[in-house]
N, C-alpha and C positions, 0 to 999 in steps of 0.2 A: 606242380600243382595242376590241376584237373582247369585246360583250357575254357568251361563251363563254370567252375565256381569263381574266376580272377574277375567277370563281369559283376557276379553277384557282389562280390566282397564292394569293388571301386561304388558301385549303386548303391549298397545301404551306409558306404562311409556320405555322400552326398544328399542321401534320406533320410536320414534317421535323425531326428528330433535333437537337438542340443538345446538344452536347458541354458537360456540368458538370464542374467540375473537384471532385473528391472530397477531402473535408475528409482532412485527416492522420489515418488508423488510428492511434487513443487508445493501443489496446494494445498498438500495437509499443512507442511512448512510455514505459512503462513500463520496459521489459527494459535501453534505451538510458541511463536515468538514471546517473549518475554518483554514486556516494556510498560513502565509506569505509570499513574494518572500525573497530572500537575500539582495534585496533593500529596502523592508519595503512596497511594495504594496500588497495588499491582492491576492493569485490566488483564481479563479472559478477554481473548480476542475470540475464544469460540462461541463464546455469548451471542457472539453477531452471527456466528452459522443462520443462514436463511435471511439474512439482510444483507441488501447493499453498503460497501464501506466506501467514502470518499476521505482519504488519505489527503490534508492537506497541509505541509508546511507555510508554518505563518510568523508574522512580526510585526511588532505594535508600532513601529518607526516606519515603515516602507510606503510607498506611494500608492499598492496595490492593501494596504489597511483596512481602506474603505469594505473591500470584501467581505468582511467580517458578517456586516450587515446582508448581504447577499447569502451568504453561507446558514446565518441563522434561519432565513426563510425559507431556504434548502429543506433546512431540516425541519421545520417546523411544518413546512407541506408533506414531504415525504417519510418523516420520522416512525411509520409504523413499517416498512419498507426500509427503509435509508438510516444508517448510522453514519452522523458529520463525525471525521475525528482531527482535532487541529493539533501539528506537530510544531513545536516551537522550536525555532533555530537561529542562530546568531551567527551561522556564517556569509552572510551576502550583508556587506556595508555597515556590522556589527550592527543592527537594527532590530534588533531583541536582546538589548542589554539587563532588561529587567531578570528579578528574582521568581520563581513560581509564586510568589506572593503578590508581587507588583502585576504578572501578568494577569493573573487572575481576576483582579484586580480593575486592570484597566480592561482587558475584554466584558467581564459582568458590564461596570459603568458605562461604557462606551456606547457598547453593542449587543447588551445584554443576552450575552452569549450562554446560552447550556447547555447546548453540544460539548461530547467530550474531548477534553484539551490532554496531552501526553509530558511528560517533564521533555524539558529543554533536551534537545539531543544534536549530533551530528548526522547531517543526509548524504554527506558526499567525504571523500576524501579518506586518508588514513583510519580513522579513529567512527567510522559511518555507522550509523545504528542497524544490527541486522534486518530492522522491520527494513531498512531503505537500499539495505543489501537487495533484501528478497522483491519490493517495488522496483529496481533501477536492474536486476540481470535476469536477463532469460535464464540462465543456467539454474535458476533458484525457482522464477517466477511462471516459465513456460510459454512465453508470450512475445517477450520485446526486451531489449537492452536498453535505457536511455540516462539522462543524466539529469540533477537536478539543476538549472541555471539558475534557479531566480526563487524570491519567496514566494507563496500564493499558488506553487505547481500543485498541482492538484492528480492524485491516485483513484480511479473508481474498480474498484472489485466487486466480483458477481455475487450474487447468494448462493453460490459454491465454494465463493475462494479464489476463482482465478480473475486473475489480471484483465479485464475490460480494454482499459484504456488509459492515458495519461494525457494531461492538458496543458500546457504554459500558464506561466499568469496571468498574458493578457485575458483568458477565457472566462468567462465572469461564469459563476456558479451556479447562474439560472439559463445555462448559455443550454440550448436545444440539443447540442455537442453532447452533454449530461443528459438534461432531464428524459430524454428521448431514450434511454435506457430504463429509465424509471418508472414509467407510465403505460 
C-alpha cells in the first residue's frame, strides 16, 4: 500500500461521522404515561403540556394531611399556569386505607379539594407506578435519582416536561422552594 494513502485511510476512519443512535427523549416519556383519575377515567397527561405539574403523593391519615389545604391554594392561585395532581398511596404507615370513594370523599369535605387526584397506586418499591418510575430515575427523567420517603413528597415539572425539582414533606406547598418557579 502506497505509504501516502495508510495516513488517509487511519484519518478518515477517526473523522468520519458515525451515526449514534439517540437515547429515548426522557420528556416525551412523561406526557405518554398512562395512569387514572380517582374516578376510574384515564388522564392525558399531555393536556398539561404548557403547565407546571406538581406531582404529589398524599394520605388522608398522615401528620402532613393538613397540606391538603395548602395544596388547594397552590392551585387555586397558580391554576391557569400550575396543574396540582394528588397521588394516593398507602405505602408509609398504611395511611391511605380508604377506597377512591372514601378518599374522594374525605378530600372534597375536608379540604375542599378540586385539583386532580390519580387512583391509589404504588411510588416506590417492586410493583411502583411508571409515573414514579419516571419522577424518582434519572435514567427515565434526565435530571435526578431520588426516592420517595414519606407521604406529601412533592414532584414539580416544567411546562415542557422535564423534572424541576423534588421536595420532602416537610416543605409546605406554598414554600418559596415552589412558588418561585411559578411566578
Amino acid at each position: 500500500m502506497n505509504s501516502f494513502l495508510l495516513p488517509c485511510i487511519v484519518l478518515s476512519i477517526f473523522t468520519t461521522p458515525v451515526s449514534v443512535k439517540n437515547s429515548p427523549d426522557p420528556n416525551k416519556d412523561l406526557y405518554e404515561i398512562k395512569i387514572n383519575a380517582l374516578t376510574g377515567e384515564p388522564i392525558d397527561l399531555s393536556a398539561f403540556k404548557g403547565k407546571y405539574i406538581l406531582f404529589v403523593n398524599v394520605a388522608s391519615e398522615c401528620g402532613f394531611t393538613g397540606q391538603y389545604k395548602e395544596l388547594q391554594k397552590l392551585y387555586d392561585t397558580y391554576q391557569d399556569k400550575l396543574m396540582v395532581i394528588g397521588v394516593p398511596c398507602n405505602q408509609f404507615g398504611n395511611q391511605e386505607p380508604g377506597t377512591a370513594k372514601e378518599i374522594q370523599s374525605f378530600c372534597s369535605q375536608n379540604y375542599g379539594v378540586t385539583f386532580l387526584m390519580t387512583e391509589k397506586i404504588e411510588v416506590k418499591g417492586e410493583k411502583q407506578h411508571p409515573l414514579y418510575q419516571w419522577l424518582t430515575q434519572k435514567s427515565k427523567n434526565g435530571k435526578a435519582n431520588s426516592t420517595v420517603k414519606w407521604n406529601f413528597q412533592k414532584y414539580l415539572i416544567s411546562k415542557n416536561g422535564t423534572l424541576i425539582d423534588f421536595f420532602y414533606s416537610m416543605t409546605n406547598p406554598l414554600s418559596e422552594k415552589i412558588t418561585r418557579h411559578l411566578k
